[in-house]
C-alpha positions as CSV (number, residue, x, y, z in Angstrom):
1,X,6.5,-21.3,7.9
2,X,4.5,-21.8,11.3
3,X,0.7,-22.7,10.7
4,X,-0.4,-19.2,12.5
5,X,1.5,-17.3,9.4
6,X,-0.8,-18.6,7.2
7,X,-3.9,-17.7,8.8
8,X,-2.0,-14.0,9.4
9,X,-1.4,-13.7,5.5
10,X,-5.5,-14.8,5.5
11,X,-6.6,-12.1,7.2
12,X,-4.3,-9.7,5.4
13,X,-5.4,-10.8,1.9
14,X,-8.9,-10.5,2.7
15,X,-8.8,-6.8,4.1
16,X,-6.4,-5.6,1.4
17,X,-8.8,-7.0,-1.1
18,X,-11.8,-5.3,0.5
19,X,-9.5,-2.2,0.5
20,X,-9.4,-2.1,-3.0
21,X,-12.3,-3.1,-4.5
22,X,-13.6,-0.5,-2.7
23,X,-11.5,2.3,-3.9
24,X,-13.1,1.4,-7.3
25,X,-16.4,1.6,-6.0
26,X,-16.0,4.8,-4.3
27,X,-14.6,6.5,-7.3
28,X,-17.8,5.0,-8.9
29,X,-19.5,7.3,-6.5
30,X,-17.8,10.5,-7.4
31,X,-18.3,9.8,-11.0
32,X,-22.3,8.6,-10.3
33,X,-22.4,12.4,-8.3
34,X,-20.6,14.1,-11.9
35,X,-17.6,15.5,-9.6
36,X,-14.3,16.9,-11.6
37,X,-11.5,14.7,-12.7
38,X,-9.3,16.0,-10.7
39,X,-11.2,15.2,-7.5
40,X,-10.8,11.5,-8.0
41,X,-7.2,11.2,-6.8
42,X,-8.4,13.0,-3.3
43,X,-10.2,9.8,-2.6
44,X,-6.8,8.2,-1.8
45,X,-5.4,11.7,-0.1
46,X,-8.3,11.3,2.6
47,X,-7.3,7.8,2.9
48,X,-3.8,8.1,3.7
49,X,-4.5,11.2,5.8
50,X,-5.0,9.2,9.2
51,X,-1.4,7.9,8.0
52,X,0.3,10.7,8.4
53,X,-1.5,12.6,11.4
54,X,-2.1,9.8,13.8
55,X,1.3,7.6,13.0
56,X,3.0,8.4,16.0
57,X,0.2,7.2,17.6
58,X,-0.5,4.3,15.9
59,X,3.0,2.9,16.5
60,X,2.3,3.0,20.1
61,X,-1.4,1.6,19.9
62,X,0.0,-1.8,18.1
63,X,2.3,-2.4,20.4
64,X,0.0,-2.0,23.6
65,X,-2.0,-4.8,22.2
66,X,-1.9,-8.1,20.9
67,X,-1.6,-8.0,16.6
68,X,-4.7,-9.9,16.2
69,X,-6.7,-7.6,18.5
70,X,-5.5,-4.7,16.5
71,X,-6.1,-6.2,13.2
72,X,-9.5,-6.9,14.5
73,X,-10.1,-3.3,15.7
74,X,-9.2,-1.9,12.4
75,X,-11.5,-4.1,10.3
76,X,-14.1,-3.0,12.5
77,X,-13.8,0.8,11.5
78,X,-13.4,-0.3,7.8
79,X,-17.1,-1.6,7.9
80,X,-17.8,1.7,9.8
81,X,-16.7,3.3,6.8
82,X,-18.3,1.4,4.4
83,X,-21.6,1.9,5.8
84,X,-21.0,5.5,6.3
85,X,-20.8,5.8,2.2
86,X,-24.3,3.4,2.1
87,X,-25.8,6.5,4.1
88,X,-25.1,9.1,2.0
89,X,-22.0,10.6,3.8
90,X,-19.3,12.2,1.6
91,X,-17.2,9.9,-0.1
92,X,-14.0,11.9,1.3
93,X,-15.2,11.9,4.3
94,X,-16.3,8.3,4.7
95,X,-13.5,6.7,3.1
96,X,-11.3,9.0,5.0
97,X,-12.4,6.8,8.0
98,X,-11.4,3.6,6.1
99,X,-7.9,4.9,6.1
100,X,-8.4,5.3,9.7
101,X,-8.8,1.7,10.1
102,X,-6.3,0.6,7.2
103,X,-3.7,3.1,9.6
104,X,-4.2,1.8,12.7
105,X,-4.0,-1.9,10.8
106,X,-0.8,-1.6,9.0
107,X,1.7,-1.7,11.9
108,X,0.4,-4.8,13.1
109,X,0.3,-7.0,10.1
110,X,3.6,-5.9,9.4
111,X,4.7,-5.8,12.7
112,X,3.9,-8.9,14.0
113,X,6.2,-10.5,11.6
114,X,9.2,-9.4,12.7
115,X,7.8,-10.7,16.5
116,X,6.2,-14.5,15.2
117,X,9.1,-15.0,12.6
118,X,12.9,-15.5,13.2
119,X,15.1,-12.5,10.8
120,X,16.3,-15.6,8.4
121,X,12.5,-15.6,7.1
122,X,11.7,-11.9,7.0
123,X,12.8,-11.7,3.1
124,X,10.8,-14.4,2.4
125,X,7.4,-13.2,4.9
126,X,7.6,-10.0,2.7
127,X,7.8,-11.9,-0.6
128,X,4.5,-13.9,1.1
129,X,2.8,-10.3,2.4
130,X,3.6,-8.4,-0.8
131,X,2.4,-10.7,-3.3
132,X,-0.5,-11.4,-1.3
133,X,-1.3,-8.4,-1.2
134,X,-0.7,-7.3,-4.6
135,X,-2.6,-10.4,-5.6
136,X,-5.3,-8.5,-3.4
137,X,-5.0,-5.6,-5.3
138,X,-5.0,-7.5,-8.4
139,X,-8.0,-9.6,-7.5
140,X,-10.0,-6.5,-5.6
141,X,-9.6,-3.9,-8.2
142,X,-11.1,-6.7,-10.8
143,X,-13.4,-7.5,-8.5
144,X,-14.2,-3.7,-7.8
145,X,-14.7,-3.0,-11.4
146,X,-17.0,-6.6,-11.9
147,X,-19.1,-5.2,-9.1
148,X,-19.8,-2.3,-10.8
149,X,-20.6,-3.4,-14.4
150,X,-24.0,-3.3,-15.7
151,X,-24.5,-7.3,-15.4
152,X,-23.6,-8.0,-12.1
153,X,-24.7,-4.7,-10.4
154,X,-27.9,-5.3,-12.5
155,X,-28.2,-8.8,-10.8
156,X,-27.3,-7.6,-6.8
157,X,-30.0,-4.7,-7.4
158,X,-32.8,-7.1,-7.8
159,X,-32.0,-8.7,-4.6
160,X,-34.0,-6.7,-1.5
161,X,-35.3,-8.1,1.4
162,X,-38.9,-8.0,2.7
163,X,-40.8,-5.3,3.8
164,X,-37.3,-3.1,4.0
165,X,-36.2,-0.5,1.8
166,X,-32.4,-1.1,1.7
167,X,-31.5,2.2,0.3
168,X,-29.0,0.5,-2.0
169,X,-30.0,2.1,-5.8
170,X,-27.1,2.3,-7.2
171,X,-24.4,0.2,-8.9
172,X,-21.1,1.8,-6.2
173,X,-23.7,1.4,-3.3
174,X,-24.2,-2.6,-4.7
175,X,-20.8,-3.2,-5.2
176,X,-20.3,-1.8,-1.4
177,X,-22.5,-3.8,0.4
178,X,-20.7,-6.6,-1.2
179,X,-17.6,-5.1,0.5
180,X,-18.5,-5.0,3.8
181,X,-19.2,-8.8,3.7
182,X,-15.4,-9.3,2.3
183,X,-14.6,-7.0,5.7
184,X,-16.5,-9.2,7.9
185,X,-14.4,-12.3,6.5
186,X,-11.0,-10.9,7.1
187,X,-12.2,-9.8,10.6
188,X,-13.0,-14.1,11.3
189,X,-9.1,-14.2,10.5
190,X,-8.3,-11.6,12.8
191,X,-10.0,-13.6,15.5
192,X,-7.6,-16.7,14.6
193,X,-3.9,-14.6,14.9
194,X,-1.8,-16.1,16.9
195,X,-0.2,-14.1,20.3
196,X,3.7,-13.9,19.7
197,X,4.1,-14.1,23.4
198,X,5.9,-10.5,23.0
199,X,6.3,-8.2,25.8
200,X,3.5,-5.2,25.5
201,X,4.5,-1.8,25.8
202,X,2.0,0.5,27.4
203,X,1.0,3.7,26.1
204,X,2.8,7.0,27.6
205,X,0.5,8.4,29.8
206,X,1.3,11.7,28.0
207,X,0.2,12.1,24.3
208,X,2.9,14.7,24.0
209,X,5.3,12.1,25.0
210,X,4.2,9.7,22.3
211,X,5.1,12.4,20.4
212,X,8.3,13.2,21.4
213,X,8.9,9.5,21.1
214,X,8.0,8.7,17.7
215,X,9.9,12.3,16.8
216,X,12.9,10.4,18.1
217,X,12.5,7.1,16.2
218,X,12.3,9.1,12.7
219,X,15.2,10.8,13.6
220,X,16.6,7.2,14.5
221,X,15.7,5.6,11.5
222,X,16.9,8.4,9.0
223,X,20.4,9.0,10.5
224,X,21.4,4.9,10.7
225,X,23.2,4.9,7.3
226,X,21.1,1.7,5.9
227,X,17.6,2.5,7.3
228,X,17.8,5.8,5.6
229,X,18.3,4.8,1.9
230,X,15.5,1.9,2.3
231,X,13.6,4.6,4.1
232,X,14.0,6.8,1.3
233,X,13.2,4.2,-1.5
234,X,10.0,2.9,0.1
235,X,9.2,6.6,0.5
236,X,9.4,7.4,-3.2
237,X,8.0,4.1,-4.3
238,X,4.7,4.0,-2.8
239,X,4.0,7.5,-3.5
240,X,4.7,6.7,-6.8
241,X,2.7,3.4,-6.9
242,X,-0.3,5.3,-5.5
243,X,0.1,7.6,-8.3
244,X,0.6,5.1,-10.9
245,X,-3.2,3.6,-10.1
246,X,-4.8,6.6,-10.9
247,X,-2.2,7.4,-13.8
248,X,-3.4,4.0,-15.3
249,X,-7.0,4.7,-15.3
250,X,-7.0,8.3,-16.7
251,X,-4.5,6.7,-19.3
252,X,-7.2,3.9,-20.1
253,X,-9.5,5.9,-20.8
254,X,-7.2,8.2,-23.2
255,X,-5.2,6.1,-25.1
256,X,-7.8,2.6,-25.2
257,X,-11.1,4.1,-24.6
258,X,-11.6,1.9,-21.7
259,X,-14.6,2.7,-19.1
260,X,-13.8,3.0,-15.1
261,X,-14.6,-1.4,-15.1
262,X,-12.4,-2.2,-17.9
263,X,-9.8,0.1,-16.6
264,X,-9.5,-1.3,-13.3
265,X,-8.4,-4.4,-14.7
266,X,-5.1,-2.9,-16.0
267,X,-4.9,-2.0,-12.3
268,X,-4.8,-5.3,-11.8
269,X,-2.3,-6.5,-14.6
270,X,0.4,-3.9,-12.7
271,X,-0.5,-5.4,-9.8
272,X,0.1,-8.7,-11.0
273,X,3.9,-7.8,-12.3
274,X,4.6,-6.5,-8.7
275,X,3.2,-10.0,-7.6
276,X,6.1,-12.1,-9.6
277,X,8.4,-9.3,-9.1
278,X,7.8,-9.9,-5.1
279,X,8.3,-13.6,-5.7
280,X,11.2,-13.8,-7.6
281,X,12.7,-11.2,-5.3
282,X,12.0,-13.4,-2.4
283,X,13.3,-16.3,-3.8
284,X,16.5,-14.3,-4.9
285,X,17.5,-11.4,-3.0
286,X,19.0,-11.7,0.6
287,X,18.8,-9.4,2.8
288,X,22.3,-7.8,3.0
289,X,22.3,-7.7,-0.3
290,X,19.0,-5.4,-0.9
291,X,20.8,-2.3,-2.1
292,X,21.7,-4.1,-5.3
293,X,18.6,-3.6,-6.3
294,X,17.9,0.1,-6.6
295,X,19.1,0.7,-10.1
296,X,15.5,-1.3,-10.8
297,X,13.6,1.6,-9.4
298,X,15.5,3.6,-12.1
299,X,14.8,1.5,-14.9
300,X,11.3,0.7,-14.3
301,X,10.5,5.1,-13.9
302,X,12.1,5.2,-17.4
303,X,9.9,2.4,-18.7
304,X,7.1,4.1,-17.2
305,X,7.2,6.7,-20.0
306,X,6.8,4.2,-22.8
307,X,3.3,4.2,-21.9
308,X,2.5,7.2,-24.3
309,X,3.0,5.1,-27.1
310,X,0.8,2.4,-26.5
311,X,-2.5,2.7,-28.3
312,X,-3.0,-1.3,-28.5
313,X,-4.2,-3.3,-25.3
314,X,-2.3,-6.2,-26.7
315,X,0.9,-4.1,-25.8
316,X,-0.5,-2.6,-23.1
317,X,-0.5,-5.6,-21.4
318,X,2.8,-6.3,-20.9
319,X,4.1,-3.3,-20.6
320,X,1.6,-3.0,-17.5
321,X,3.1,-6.6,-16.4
322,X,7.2,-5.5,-16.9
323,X,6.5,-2.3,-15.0
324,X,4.4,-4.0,-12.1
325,X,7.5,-6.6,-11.9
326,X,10.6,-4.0,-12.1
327,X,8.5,-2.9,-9.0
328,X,8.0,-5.6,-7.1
329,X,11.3,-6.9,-7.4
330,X,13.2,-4.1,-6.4
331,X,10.9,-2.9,-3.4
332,X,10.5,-6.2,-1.5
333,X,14.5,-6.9,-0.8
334,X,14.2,-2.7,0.4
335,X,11.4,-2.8,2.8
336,X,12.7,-6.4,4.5
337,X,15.9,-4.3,5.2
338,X,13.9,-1.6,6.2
339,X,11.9,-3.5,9.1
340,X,15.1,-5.4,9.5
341,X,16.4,-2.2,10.4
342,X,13.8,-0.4,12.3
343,X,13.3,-3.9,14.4
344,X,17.0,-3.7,15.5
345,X,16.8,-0.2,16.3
346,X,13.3,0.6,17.4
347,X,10.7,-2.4,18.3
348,X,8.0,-3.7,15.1
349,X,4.9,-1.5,15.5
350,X,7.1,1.7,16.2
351,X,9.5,1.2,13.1
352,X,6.3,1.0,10.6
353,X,4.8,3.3,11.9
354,X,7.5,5.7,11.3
355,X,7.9,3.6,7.7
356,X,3.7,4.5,7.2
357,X,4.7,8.6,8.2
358,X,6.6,8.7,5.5
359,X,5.6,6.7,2.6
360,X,2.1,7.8,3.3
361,X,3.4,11.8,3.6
362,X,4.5,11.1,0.1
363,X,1.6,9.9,-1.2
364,X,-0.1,12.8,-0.1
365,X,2.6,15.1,-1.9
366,X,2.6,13.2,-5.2
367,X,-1.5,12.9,-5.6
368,X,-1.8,16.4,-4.5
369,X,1.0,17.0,-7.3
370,X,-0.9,14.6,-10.2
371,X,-4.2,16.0,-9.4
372,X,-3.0,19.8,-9.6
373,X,-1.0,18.7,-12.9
374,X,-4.5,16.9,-14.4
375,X,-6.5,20.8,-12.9
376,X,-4.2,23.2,-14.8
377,X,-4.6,21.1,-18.2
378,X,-2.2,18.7,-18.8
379,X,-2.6,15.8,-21.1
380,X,-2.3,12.5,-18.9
381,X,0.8,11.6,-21.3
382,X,2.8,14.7,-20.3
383,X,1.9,14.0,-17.0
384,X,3.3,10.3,-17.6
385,X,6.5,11.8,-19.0
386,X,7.0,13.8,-16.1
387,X,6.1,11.0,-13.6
388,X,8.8,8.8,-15.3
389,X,11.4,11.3,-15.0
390,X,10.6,12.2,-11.5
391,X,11.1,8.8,-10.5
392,X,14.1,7.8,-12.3
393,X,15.8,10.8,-10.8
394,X,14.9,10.4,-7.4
395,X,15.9,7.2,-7.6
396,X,19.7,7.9,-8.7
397,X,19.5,10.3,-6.4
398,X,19.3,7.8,-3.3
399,X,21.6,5.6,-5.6
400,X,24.5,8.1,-5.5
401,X,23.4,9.1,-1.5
402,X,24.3,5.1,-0.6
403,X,27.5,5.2,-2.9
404,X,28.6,8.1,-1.1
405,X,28.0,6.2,2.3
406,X,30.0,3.3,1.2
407,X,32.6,5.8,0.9
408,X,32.4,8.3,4.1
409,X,30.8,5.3,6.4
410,X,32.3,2.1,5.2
411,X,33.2,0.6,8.0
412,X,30.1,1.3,9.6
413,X,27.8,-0.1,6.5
414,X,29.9,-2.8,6.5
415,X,29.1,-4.1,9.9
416,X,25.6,-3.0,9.6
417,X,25.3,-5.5,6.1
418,X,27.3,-8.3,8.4
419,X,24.6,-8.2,11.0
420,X,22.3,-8.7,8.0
421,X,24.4,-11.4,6.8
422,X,24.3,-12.7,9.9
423,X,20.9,-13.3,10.2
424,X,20.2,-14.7,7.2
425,X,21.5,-18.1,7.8
């Protein structure tokens, strides 16, 4: 890989890290102000929010500017946002302008792959992005919940500085302020990525017309018969792995008796599954041959439900670390073929940010779904049964959707897998 990757995956770790350590300390927060259960899982609905509404318009925005500067922009509103929830602003509504900045970010780190790196790598990049940044998740939801115990929030609370009152009383608002310094890092990064030398594409001077445009390049991506079934597997999965952190700590706390610090570190043991998953997928799985692994995404939703008979951390564990891996390994190889796919047809920061649309409209759908499950009563292990199922059969669904397009579309798949083929030597 070119030395300018490295310092692109840098920056990347150190924002997603920030990201979720502070989803742990901003749950803190709701559960320091005694709000409901079922409110927690709204934290990530705000987030993703900015996702959904503004992705035809972050598309556009990461392609009328260099990567780096984007990146760079994005951080900035993530310290915004962490400093809004030092100030007393809703929680929502302050990490609700995190997502902002984790929105308008996501189409450049991703995008500016597909423009510094030549399509033999792009299996491999992902392997590198993904496990970084499940690594990140792994490391920042630890660090998240380390931030927040007793000992070390008991510890950053002594510190104050002279002759100003800080405001910071709390064990979420110490664990924060340590945040924003982990922001500030990923932003020297961003300062560091290197220009790809692409073309810019300036912005329609219409915002209706950005509009129009990015209505076009979802209808692009979901009628080319290969974009759509990645498309449709990135879409379930990520709604379901948004789902899956939350389903992990309400399980903690019900089947081991863990607190919100101690649960966060099963976060992380998921999170470190998907990481050798992403690997060994990497290492394995070419691009044109991606689609062989969807029957994963089936097994690992029926795994899922073995969950409600674990009472023992000491099995918890690796059924935390199989699921995380069936994961990772079969949603790397799916989202190289969908940029692969979305590059070809659309340009980088367009195709993800049709990719962010929709993953991120069905993460709003399924914690809007788990939190309304956890409000009308449900034990957290019938709502782990019914998550299990739900994925599994969505995921046969898109199974038997590509089966039939091998049939009605062969010849048409089959040149689109050559051009994949192709491109991987």
């Amino acid at each position: 890989m070119k030395r300018g990757f490295y310092t692109i995956m840098a920056a990347q770790f150190f924002s997603s890290l920030a990201d979720n350590a502070l989803l742990v300390a901003a749950i803190a927060l709701l559960i320091q102000s005694h709000s409901p259960g079922w409110l927690t899982p709204y934290l990530k609905f705000f987030f993703v929010v900015s996702y959904v509404l503004l992705a035809p318009w972050v598309g556009a925005f990461a392609d009328r500017l260099p990567k780096g500067q984007v990146m760079l922009v994005s951080n900035t509103i993530k310290i915004a946002g962490c400093l809004m929830l030092l100030f007393g602003v809703n929680p929502l509504a302050a990490y609700a302008l995190v997502g902002l900045g984790a929105a308008a970010y996501s189409p450049a780190k991703y995008g500016i792959l597909t423009e510094y790196l030549p399509p033999t790598k792009l299996v491999i990049a992902n392997g590198w992005i993904e496990g970084l940044t499940v690594g990140s998740i792994i490391l920042g939801t630890v660090l998240g919940g380390v931030l927040i115990s007793g000992k070390v929030s008991g510890t950053l609370l002594q510190f104050d500085l002279p002759s100003f009152d800080t405001s910071i009383d709390t064990p979420a608002e110490a664990a924060i302020s340590v945040i924003v310094f982990v922001y500030a890092l990923a932003a020297i990064f961003n300062l560091y990525v290197p220009h790809t030398g692409v073309a810019l594409k300036p912005l329609p001077a219409n915002p209706l017309d950005t509009l129009r445009d990015f209505a076009q390049c979802c209808k692009r991506l979901w009628t080319d018969k290969l974009g759509q079934i990645s498309l449709a597997v990135t879409t379930l999965f990520w709604g379901a792995g948004a789902t899956l952190q939350f389903i992990v700590i309400e399980w903690a706390r019900a089947a081991l008796d863990y607190n919100l610090s101690r649960a966060s570190i099963l976060q992380g043991v998921v999170a470190m599954g998907i990481a050798l998953g992403a690997v060994i997928a990497s290492a394995r799985v070419t691009l044109d041959r991606a689609v062989n692994v969807i029957p994963l995404g089936i097994g690992m939703g029926l795994f899922v439900i073995s969950m409600i008979f674990v009472r023992d951390v000491n099995i918890a564990i690796p059924v935390m670390v199989l699921i995380g891996g069936l994961a990772g390994y079969f949603v790397v190889p799916m989202n190289a073929l969908l940029q692969h796919r979305g590059h070809n047809l659309m340009g980088a920061g367009r195709s993800i940010a049709v990719q962010n649309f929709n993953e991120n409209t069905s993460i709003l759908v399924m914690i809007a779904g788990y939190s309304a499950l956890l409000a009308s009563g449900l034990s957290i292990f019938a709502v782990i049964t019914l998550y299990g199922l739900f994925v599994a059969g969505t995921m046969t669904m898109v199974l038997l959707w590509y089966r039939r397009n091998r049939r009605v579309h062969r010849k048409e798949i089959e040149a689109l897998l050559e051009i994949a083929r192709s491109e991987r030597h």
